[in-house]
N, C-alpha and C positions, 0 to 999 in steps of 0.2 A: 410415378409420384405417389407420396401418399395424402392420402386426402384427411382432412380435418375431422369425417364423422370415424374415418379406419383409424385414425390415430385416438380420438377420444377410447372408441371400443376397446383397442388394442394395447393400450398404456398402461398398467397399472405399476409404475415405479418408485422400488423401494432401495433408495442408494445415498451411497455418499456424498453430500453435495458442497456445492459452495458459493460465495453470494461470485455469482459470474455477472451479473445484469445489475443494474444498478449501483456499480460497485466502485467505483472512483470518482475522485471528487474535480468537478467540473474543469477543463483546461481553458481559463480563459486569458486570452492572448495578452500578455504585456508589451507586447511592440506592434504598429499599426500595421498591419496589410497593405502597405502601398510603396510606392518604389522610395528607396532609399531607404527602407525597411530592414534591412539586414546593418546597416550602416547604426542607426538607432538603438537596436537587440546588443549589439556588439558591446555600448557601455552600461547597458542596463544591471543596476546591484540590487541583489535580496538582502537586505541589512541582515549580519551576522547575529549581533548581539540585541539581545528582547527578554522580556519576560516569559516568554516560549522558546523553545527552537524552532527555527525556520526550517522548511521542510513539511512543516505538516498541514497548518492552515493555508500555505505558499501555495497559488494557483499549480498545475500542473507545468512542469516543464517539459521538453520532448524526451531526454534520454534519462534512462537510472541505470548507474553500476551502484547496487545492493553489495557490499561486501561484508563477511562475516569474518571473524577471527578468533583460533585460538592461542589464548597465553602462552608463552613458553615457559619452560619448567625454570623452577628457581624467581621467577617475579612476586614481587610483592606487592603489599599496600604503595609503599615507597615508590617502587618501579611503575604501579600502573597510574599514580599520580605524576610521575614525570612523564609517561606517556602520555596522557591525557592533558596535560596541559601542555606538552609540544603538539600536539593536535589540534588544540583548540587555538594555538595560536596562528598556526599555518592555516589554520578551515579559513578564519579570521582573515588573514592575508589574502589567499587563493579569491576567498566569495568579494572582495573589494577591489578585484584584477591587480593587485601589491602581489610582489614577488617571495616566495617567502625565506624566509636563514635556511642559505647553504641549496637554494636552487641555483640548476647550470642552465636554464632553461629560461629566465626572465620574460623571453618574448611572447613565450605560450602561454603564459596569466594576464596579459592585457587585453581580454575577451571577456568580462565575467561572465556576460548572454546570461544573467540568472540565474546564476551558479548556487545552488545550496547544500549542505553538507551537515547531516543531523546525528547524532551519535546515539546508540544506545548500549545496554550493559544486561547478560545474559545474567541468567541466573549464578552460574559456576562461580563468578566473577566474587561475587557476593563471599562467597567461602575460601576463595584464594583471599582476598583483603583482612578477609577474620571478621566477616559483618553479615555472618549467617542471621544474627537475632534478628537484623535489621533489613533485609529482606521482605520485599512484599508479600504477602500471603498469596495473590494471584502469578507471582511471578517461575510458575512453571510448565512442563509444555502442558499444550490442548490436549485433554484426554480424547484416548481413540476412538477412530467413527465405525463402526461398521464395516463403510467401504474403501476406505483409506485404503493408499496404497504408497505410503509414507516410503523414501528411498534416504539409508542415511546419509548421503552425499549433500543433500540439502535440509539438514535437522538442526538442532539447537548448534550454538556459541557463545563464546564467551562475553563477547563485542560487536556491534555490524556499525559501519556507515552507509548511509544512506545519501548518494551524490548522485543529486539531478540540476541539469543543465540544459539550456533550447542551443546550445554547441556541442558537437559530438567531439571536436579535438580539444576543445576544454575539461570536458568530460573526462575524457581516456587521459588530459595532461596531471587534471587533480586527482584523478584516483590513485595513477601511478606516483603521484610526487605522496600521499598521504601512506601509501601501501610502503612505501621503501624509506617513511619517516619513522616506522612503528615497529621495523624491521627486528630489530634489535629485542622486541619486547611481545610482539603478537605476529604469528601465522596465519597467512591466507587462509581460512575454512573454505571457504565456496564464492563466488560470483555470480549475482543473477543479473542479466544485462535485458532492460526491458525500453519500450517506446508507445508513446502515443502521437494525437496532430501537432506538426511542428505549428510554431508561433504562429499566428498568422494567416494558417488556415482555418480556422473558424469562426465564425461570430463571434461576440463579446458573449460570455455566458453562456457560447453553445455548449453542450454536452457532447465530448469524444467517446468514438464509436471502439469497441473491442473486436476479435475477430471473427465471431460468430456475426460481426453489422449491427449489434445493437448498440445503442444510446448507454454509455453505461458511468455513471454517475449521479442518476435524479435525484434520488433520495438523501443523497447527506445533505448534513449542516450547510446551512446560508449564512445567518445571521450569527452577530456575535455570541448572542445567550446562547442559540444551538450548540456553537463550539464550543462553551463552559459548561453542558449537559452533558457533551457525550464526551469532550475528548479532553479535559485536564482536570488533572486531579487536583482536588479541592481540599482533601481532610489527609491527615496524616503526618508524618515530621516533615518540619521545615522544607528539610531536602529535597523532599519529593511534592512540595507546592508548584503546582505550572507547569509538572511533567507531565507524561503521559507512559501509555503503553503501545509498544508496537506488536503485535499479528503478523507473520509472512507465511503466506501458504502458497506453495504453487501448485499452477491446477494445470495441468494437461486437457487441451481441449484437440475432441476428434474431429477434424474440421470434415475429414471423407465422409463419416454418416450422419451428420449435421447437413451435409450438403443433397442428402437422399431427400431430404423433405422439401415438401412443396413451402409456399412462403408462408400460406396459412398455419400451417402446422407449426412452424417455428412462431409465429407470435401465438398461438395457446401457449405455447409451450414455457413462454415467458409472461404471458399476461399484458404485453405491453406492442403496439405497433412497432415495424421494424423502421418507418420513415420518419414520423415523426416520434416516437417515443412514446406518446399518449397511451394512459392505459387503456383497455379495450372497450370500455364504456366512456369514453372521453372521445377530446378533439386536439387537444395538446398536451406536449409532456406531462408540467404540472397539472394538470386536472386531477383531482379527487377520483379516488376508485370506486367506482361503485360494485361490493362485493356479492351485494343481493340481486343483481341484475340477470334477467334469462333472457333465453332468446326464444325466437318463434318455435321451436318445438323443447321450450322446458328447460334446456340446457345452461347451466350459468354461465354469461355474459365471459366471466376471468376463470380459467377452473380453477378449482380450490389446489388442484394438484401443481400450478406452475408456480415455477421460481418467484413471481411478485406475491402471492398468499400466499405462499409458506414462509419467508422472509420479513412478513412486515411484523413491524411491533405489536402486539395489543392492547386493550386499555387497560388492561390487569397488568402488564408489565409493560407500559412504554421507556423505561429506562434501555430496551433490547435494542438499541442504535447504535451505529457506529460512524466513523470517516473512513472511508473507504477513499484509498489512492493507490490505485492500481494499472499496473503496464502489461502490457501487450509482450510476448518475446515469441519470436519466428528463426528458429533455426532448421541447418540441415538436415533432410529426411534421416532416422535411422536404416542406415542398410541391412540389419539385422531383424528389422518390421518390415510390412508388408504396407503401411501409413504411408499415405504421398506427402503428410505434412507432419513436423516436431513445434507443435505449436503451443499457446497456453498465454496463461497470464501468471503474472507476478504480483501476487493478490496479497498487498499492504494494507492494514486498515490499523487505527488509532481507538483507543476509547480510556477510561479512566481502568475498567477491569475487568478484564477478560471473561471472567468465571459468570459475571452480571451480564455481559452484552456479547459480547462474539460465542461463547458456548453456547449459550441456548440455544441462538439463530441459527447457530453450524446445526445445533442435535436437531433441530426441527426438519433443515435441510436433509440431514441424512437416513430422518425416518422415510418424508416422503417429498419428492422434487422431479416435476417432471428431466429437467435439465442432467438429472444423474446418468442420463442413457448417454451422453456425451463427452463428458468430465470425468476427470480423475484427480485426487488431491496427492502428489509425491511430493510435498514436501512442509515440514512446518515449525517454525521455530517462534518463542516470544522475548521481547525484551523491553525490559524497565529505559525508557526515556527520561532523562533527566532535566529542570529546568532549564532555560536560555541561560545566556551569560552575561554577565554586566563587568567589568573589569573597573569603572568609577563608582561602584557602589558598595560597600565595604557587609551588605546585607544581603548581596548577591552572589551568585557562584564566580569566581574571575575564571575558573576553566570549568570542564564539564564534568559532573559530579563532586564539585570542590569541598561543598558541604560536608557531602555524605564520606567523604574517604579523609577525612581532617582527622589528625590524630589524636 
């Protein structure tokens, strides 16, 4: 095993990182733990329509199919507004457990179990409509890290939805009936299929565990004003009032030599207890970090080198936050690696602007993190979130980006 003074000596790492710890935003159960509990989940709805999309601020549900998409040749502004609004009306239908125009399937939507389905629009998309001027300034990929080891199988698109659900055959019912509604107008790019605790199993406001065992969600937004700091945009055209930005990075985590350390060594490593989540000079999750803290022979309390201080904001820049909602994905080993596990996360996070909150914290990660010795980021794409939808309100988008693609 290695011990916590061999690992301090022996550590000095300069890599790619990525917020793995603290990185999703709390799963707190919407249906009770107790029997007849599956019965209850079953007609439980995410209201569709708001002044955000649902999906972001939306407690965690169990399962994510992430799909991306590209255009097909020959679509226009015209084309991607018809799609987009047979989209938003079927999301509409599906997330209300309603059947939606021209399903064969009616019996498979009367589950919503929480169904959410959040849209967003790649950069590309912007220059197929003819609305390059009107394009975010942020809205290109994350410049590269270092140690990235970016695969284009999981890189930018045109489009992605974003469908989570605490029912896995609801799940697989709406992403298939939305995937073969759009048929006609956007191709599957890629599928990331990730999971955290089902309903249920956690306290109210516990924090779900990732697969390294940690606590991973403390840090985001709570409270309403939090979520108007970091994650919707506030200044800019109309269109883009109440959106947001989405982040998708996926990280390969090595669970074989993560699992070489002893337990101490994994929480320096993260700054944060593996049980209760408490940073290292605390007693519970929330506690305040104390970062000047030593211990009996000198040593600081949190090293400066773990994932929690190099990650946090500081007073010179506290705008460096984000929401962070992030799943777990555990597939079959590669037979072509010598890795007993094909593990990682599917590491989503929100904020108003990328270039202000998610680069920094990434560049700081990838100077110096203890956690780099673990991780790997293969994949990463961004995209422009557009407002919720209101369809009785004549000041609101009736589909998703109505605004912005109006002619």
């Amino acid at each position: 095993m290695v011990t916590r003074r061999g690992f301090l000596a022996g550590a000095s790492i300069f890599a790619g990182a990525s917020a793995v710890t603290a990185c999703s935003s709390p799963a707190t159960p919407q249906g009770a733990a107790s029997e007849g509990a599956s019965t209850s989940l079953k007609g439980q709805v995410v209201a569709f329509d708001g002044r955000h999309q649902a999906g972001i601020d939306t407690p965690h549900q169990a399962h994510l199919n992430l799909v991306a998409f590209s255009l097909r040749a020959g679509v226009d502004r015209a084309g991607i507004r018809r799609l987009l609004r047979l989209w938003t009306e079927d999301a509409r239908a599906l997330c209300a457990g309603q059947t939606p125009l021209g399903s064969l399937e009616p019996e498979l939507a009367t589950a919503p179990a929480n169904l959410s389905i959040t849209c967003g629009f790649g950069s590309r998309l912007f220059d197929v409509a003819g609305l390059a001027s009107q394009r975010p300034e942020w809205l290109h990929p994350i410049p590269a890290f270092y140690r990235d080891q970016l695969r284009e199988e999981w890189g930018e698109a045109d489009l992605v939805l974003q469908i989570c659900c605490d029912d896995a055959l609801t799940l697989s019912h709406a992403t298939r009936h939305m995937i073969r509604a759009g048929v006609d107008y956007a191709a599957t790019r890629w599928v990331q299929q990730g999971f955290v605790n089902a309903n249920g199993v956690l306290a109210k406001d516990e924090t779900p565990r990732n697969l390294f065992g940690q606590k991973d969600g403390t840090i985001n937004p709570r409270s309403d004003q939090e979520f108007q700091d970091v994650a919707w945009i506030k200044e800019g055209p109309e269109w883009a009032i109440d959106g947001s930005c989405m982040v998708v990075r996926r990280i390969a985590m090595n669970l074989d030599t993560w699992e070489e350390l002893d337990r101490g060594s994994r929480e320096v490593s993260v700054g944060r207890t593996l049980d209760t989540g408490a940073p290292l000079t605390g007693t519970a999750e929330f506690d305040a970090a104390d970062f000047t803290a030593t211990d009996s022979v000198g040593l600081p309390v949190i090293d400066p080198a773990s994932h929690m201080a190099r990650s946090r904001a500081s007073e010179d820049h506290p705008e460096q936050k984000i929401l962070r909602r992030v799943f777990n994905y555990d597939l079959p080993p590669d037979p072509t690696s010598e890795q007993l596990s094909n593990a990682g996360l599917v590491f989503i996070c929100f904020q108003k602007n990328p270039d202000l909150q998610f680069t920094p914290i990434q560049q700081r990660l990838d100077e110096q993190d203890r956690l780099n010795q673990w991780i790997s980021h293969i994949g990463s794409a961004v995209f422009f979130i557009p407002p919720g939808t209101n369809p009785e309100d004549s000041s609101a988008d009736e589909f998703w980006g109505a605004r912005l693609l109006a002619d």
